[in-house]
C-alpha positions in Angstrom: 100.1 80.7 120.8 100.7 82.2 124.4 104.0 81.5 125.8 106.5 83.0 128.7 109.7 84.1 127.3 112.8 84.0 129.6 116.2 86.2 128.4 119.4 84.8 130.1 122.5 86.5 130.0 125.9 86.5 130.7 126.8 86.4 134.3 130.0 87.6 136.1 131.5 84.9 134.3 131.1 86.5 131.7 128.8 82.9 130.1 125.3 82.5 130.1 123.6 79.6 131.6 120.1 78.6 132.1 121.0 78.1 135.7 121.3 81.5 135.5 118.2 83.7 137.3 117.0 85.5 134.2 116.8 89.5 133.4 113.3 89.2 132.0 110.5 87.5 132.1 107.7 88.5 129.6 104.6 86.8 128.7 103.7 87.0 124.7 102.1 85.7 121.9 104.0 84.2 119.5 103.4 82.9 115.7 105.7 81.9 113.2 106.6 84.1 110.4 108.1 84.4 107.0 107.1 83.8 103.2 109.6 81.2 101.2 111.3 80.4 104.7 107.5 79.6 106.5 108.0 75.7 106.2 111.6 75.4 107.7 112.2 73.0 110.5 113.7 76.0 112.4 110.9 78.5 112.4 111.0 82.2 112.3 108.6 83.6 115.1 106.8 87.2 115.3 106.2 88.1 119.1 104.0 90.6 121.0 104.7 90.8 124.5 101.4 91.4 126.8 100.7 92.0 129.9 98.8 90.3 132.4 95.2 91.6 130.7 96.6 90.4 127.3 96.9 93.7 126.0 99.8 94.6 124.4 102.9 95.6 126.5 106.1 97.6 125.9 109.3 95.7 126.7 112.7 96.2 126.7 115.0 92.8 126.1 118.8 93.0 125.8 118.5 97.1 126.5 116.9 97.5 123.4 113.9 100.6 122.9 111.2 99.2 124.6 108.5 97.9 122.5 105.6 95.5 122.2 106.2 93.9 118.4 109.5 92.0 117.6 110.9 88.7 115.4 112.9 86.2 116.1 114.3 85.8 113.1 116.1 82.5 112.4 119.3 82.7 110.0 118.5 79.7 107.2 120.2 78.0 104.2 120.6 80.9 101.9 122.8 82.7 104.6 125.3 80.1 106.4 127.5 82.7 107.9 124.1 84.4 109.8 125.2 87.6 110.1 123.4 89.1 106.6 120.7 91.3 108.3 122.2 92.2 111.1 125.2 93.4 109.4 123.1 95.3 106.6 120.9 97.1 109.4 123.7 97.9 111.7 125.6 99.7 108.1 122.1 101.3 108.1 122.0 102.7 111.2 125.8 103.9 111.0 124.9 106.1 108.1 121.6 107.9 110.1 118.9 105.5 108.4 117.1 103.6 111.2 117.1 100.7 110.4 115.5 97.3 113.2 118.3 96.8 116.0 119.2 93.6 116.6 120.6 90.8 119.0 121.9 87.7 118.6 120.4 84.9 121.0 120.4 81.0 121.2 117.0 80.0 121.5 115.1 76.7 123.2 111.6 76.3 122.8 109.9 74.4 124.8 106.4 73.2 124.0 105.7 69.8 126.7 106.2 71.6 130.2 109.1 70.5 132.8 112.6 72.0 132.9 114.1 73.6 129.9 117.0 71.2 128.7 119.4 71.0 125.7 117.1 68.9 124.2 115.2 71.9 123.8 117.9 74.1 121.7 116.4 75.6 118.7 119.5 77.0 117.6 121.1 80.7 116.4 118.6 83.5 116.0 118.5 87.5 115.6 116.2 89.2 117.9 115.0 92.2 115.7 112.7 95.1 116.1 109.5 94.7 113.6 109.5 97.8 111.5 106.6 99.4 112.5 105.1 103.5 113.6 106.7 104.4 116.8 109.2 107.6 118.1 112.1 104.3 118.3 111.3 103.2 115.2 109.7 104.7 111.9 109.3 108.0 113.7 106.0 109.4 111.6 102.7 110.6 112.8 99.8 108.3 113.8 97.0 108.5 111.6 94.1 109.0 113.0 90.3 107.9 111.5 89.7 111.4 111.5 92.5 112.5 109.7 90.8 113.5 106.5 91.6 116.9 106.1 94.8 118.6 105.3 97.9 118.6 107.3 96.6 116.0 108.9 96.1 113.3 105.6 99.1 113.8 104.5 100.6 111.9 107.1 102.3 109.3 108.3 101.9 106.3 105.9 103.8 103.1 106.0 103.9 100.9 102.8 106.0 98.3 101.2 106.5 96.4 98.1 106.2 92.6 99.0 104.1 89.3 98.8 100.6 90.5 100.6 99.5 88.3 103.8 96.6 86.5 104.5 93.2 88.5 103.5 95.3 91.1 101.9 94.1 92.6 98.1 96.6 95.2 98.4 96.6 97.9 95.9 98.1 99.7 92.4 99.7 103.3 92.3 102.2 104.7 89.6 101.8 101.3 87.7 103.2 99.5 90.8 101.6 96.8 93.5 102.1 97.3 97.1 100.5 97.1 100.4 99.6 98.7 103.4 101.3 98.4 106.4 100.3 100.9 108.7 97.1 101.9 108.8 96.9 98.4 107.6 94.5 97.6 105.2 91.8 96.4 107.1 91.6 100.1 108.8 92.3 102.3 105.7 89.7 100.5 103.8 86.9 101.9 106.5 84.7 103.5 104.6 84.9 106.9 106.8 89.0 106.8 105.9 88.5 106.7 102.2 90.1 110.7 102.1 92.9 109.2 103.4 93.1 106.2 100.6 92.7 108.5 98.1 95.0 110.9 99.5 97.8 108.4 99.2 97.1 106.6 96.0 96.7 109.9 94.3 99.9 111.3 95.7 101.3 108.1 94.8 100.2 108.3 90.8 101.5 112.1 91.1 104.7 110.9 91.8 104.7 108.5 89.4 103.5 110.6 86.7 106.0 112.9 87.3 108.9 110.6 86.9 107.7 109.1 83.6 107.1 112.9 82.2 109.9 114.8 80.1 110.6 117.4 82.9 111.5 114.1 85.2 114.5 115.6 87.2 112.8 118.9 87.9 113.1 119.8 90.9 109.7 121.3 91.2 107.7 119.3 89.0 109.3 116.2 88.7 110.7 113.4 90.7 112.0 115.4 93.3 109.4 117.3 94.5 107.6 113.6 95.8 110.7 111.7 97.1 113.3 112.2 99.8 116.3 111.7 97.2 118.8 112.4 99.6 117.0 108.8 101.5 116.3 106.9 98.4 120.2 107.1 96.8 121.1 105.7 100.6 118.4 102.9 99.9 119.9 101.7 96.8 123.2 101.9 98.2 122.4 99.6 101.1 121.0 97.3 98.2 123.7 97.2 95.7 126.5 97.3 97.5 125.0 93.6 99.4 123.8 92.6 96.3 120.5 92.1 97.3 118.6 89.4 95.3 114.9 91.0 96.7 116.2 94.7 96.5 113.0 96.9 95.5 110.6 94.0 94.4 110.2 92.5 98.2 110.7 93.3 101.3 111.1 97.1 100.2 109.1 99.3 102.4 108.4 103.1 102.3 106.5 105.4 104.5 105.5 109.4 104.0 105.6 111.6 106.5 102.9 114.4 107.6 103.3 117.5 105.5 106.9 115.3 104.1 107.8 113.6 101.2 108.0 109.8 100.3 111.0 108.4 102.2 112.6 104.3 101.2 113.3 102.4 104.0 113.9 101.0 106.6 115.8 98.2 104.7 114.5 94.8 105.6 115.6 90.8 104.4 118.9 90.4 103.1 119.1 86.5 103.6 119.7 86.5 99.9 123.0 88.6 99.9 126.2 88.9 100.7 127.1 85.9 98.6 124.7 84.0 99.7 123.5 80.5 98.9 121.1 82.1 96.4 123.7 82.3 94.1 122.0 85.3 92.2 124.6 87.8 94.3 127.7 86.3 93.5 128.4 88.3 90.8 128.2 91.7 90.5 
């Protein structure tokens, strides 16, 4: 759906109001978002600001880096305290692994026309960056189609380990499902990329190979030699110590670098942790 998005924020009162003039005004498209949560009465939304020729638009809300793809995420049963992702990405971040900045808002959606009103309140959400390529974000190469060749193929990928979207096959490496994110899989499936598919699902079954072989911890020919260890002890961390329910079976993305190794990250959906609702991280 196409929609105008107004930000309000505090004024020298130091309160926001929507009497307030606002600090942006963006137009966007807007769809709701999310896998278990999808059917909530208070819906998640993905937005992509535009500009007036509907093509995508960088923007910069609340002084965050300016980009074009974002979610509002909304906070839900299984975290009543609503602070579980943004707390686990700002811990992230304060250890050097970007993780998607955030902002809390209050949001009103409305859908008939006229003035906006409290009847309109949506509620508490976290304004979030979507994880996605970019110099602000997950800082790897774009892939070109022509990108077949070495250094070039080798870089950057974006994957993840989750529940695949709508049209997605998705695909098996080192005895593991996954999917792509960016190229997505609608582009790396072009039959004049298929260097680069093979690039990655063979690097992929290297790695995995390697891990499951006697030598496992050499540091030429085993694990190491595919993984940023340093990045993936850090993942794990972030995971255990929040006792993420969906740590490393959803929601766990990965990207490779050009000419780099495979990094984990950035950390993603922690409604289930924390003590949540969930009840699966209560105990550790």
């Amino acid at each position: 759906q196409f929609a105008s998005l107004s930000f309000f924020e505090p004024g020298a009162s130091g309160k926001t109001s929507l009497t307030n003039s606002p600090t942006l005004i963006a137009r966007a498209a807007i769809n709701l978002r999310g896998s278990s949560t999808l059917g909530y009465p208070k819906s998640s939304f993905a937005v992509e600001f535009h500009d007036e020729f509907d093509a995508n638009e960088n923007i910069s809300p609340l002084d965050l880096p300016a980009g074009d793809d974002w979610v509002l995420y909304a906070p839900n049963n299984f975290e009543p305290i609503l602070v579980h992702n943004p707390l686990a990405f700002e811990l992230s971040n304060q250890i050097g692994r970007y993780a998607p900045r955030t902002r809390f808002v209050e949001v009103y959606v409305n859908t008939g026309g006229g003035a906006v009103s409290s009847a309109n309140y949506n509620g508490i959400y976290v304004l979030a960056e979507k994880i996605k390529r970019g110099e602000e974000r997950v800082d790897v190469d774009k892939l070109e189609p022509e990108h077949i060749s070495s250094p070039e193929v080798t870089g950057g990928y974006i994957m993840k380990v989750d529940r695949l979207g709508p049209g997605e096959g998705g695909f098996s490496a080192a005895g593991q499902s996954m999917a792509y994110v960016d190229p997505s899989e609608t582009e790396i499936e072009l039959p004049q990329r298929d260097p680069q598919e093979q690039y990655v699902r063979n690097y992929l079954n290297a790695f995995g190979n390697a891990l499951n072989s006697a030598g496992f911890t050499n540091q030429t020919t085993g694990y190491p030699a595919y993984v940023d260890v340093d990045a993936w002890i850090d993942h794990h961390i972030l995971n255990v110590m929040t006792f993420n329910v969906d740590a490393l079976r959803l929601s766990a993305y990965f990207y490779k670098p050009r000419n780099g190794k495979l990094v984990f990250g950035p950390i993603w959906d922690f409604d289930r942790a924390l003590g949540s609702t969930d009840g699966r991280d209560a105990n550790p």
